[in-house]
N, C-alpha and C positions, 0 to 999 in steps of 0.2 A: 409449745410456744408460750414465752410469759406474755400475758396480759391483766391490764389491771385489775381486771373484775375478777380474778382465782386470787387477790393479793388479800391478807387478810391483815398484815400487820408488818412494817416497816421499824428494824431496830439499827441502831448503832452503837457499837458495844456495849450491848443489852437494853437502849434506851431505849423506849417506844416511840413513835415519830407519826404514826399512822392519822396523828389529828395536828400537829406542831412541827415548825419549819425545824432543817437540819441547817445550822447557821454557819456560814464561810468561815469561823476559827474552828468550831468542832471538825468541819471536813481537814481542815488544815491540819489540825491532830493526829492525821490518820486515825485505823482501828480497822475493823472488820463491822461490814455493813451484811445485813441479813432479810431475806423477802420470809416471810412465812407463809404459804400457800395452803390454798384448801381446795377440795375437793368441788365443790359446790361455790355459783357467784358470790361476790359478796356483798349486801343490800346498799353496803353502807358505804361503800371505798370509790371516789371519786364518780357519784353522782350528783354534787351538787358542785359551783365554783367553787367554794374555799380547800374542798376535799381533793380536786384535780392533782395531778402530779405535775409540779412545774420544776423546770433547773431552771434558775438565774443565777445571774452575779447581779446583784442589787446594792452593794459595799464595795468600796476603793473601786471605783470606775476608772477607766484608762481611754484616752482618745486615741484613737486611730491612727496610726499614721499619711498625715498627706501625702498625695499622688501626683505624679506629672501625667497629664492630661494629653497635653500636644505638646510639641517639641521635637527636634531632630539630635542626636545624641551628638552627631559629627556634621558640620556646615560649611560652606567656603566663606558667604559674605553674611550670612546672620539668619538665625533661627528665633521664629518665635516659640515663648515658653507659657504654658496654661497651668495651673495649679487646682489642683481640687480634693475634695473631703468627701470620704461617704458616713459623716456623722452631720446630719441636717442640723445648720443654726451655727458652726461652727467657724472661729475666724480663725487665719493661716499667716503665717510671722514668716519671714525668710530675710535671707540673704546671700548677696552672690558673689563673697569673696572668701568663703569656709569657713568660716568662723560660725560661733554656735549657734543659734536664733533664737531671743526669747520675745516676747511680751513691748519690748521696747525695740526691737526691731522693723522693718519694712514691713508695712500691711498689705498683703495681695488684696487688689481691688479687681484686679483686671488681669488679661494677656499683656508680659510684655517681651522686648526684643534683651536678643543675647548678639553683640558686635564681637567677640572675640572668646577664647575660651574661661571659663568659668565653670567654679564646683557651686551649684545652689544647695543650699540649705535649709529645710523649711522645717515649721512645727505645725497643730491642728489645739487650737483652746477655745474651752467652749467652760462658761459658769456653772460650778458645781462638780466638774471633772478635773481632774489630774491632764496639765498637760503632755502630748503626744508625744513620744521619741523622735529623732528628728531625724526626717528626712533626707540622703546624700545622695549628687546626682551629679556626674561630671559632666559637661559639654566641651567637644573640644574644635575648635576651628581650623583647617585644614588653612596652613598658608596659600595666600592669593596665588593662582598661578601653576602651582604645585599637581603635574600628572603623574599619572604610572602606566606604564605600555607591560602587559602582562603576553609572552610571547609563547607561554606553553600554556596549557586551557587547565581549570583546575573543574574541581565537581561540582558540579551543578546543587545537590545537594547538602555541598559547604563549602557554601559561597562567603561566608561570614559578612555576606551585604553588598558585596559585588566587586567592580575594580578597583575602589579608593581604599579596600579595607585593609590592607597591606602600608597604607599612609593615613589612616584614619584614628591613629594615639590609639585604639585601646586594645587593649592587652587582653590573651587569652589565660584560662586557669588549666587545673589539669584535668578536665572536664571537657571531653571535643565536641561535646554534643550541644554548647551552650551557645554557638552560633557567632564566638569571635573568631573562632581556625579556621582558614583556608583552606582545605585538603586536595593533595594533588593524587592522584592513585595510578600508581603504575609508571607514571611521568616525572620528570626532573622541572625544578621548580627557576623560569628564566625573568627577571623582571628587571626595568630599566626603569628609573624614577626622573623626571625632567624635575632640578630647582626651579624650572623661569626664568633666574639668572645664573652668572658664575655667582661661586659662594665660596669663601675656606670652610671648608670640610674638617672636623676635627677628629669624628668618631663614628665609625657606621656599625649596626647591630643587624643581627634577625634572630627572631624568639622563633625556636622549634618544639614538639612536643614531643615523646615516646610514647608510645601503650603499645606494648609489647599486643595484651590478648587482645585488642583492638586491630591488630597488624599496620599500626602506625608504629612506626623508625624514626630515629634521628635522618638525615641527609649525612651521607658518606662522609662528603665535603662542601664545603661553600667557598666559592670564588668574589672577589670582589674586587669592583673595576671601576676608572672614572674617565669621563669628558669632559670636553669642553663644548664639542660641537656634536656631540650626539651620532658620530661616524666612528671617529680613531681612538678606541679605547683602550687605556695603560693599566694593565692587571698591575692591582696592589700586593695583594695577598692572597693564597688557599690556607684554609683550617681545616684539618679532618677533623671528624670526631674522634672524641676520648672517652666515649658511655660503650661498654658491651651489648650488642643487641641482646644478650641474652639479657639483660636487665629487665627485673619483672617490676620495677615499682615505675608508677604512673609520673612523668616530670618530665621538667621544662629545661631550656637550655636557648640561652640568647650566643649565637657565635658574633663574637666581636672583636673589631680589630681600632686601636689606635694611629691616628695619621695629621697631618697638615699639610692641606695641599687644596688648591682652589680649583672645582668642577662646578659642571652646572648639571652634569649628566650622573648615574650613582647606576653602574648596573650589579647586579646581586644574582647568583646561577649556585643550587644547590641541588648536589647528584642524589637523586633515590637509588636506592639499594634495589630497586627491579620489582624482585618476587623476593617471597617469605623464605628465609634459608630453611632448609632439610629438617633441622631441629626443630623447627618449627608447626603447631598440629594445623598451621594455614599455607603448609612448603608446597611450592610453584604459584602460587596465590599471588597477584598482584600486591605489591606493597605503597603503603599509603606516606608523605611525608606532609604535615601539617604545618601549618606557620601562620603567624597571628599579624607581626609589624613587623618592619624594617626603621628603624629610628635613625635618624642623622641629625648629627648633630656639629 
């Protein structure tokens, strides 16, 4: 085991160091760093403070970046939002319409409210440091009104935050574990979106994922259907899929159809493939189909 007290002498490409700091440009130089060891303690190597072995960054210091504290990422009628620093003494710059934040920016003093959706933007400056990279952080507000009646049960374990998350703006990556996918496993995916009101409909989507060695599938197909009154529903269109299950690379897939036409109802019904086909080293295995939003627009 190394420890200090066998250390006898500390080089860097050949320089001795054992008594004199190794300074943030020579490390930057690269080279080859060297312990010399001995057999026996050594009286003299970090027995007293200045002999100690310390790592710092003591040159070009970098502020932290701020943190969202509290706050709800998805809201119906408004979320509040906290900002904080784990660099004590430090002041926080923001803004809540994307754009970049410096110095001359809003000054967090306090918690305040978000009424509608919004990306904040914040920085961390504090005297004598380089200010922070900045902070981005979307919020999005779920239209007044706006339900979703989920008719087949998805996993418990991805839930992606429960029933609104299928109408809650944010999007998943190709990453299923990061808590924006839905997964349904073994089940076909049935959901009915209430507008509130009638609305012209322009464009309806839903983001699906693959991972093949995950035994998550695209959906076979997706059906998509509209009301007025939440009973007599007029199927628009079916899209099959156009991906090979046999496709091994990890990605997404929004099936979408163009329309005009005035509903208030949006139902969306995407068939899972069942079980893992034969070829597959999860065959007769329940199959999983994952989904992030349904966007209308």
């Amino acid at each position: 085991m190394l420890t200090n007290f066998y250390i006898h002498n500390i080089k860097l490409n050949g320089k001795n160091y054992s008594k004199t700091v190794i300074t943030h440009e020579e490390i930057m130089k690269g080279g080859k760093i060297e312990f010399e060891m001995g057999s026996e303690p050594n009286q003299n190597f970090g027995v007293s403070e200045e002999t100690h072995p310390v790592s710092a960054i003591t040159d070009e210091l970098i502020m932290p970046v701020p943190y969202i504290r509290t706050g709800s990422r998805t809201f119906i009628d408004s979320t509040q939002i906290a900002l904080g620093s784990i660099e004590e003494g430090s002041e926080i710059f923001y803004t809540t319409d994307g754009s970049e934040p410096d110095i001359h920016s809003q000054k967090y003093t306090g918690p305040f409210i978000l009424k509608q959706t919004e990306t904040i933007k914040a920085i961390s400056v504090k005297e004598g440091m380089s200010a922070s990279k900045a902070l981005a952080a979307e919020f999005f507000q779920i239209p007044v009104g706006r339900k979703i009646k989920l008719n087949t049960k998805y996993a418990n374990q991805y839930s992606a935050g429960g029933e609104l998350a299928l109408i809650d703006f944010i999007r998943g990556g190709t990453n299923f574990r990061t808590g924006a996918w839905q997964g349904y496993e073994g089940v076909n995916l049935d959901a009915v979106i209430d507008l509130h009101n009638i609305q012209l409909i322009t464009s309806i989507e839903a983001g699906f994922l693959q991972d093949v060695g995950a035994w998550i599938f695209f959906p076979e197909q997706v059906d998509f259907s509209v009301s007025t009154d939440g009973v007599n529903f007029q199927h628009l269109s079916s899209i099959k899929n156009d991906i090979s299950q046999k496709d091994t690379q990890v990605q997404t897939k929004d099936f979408t159809i163009s329309l005009a036409t005035k509903a208030r109802y949006i139902k969306v019904a995407a068939k899972n493939t069942g079980v893992c086909p034969d070829w597959h080293w999860g065959a007769g295995g329940k199959a999983w189909i994952f989904v992030d939003e349904i966007v209308i627009k």
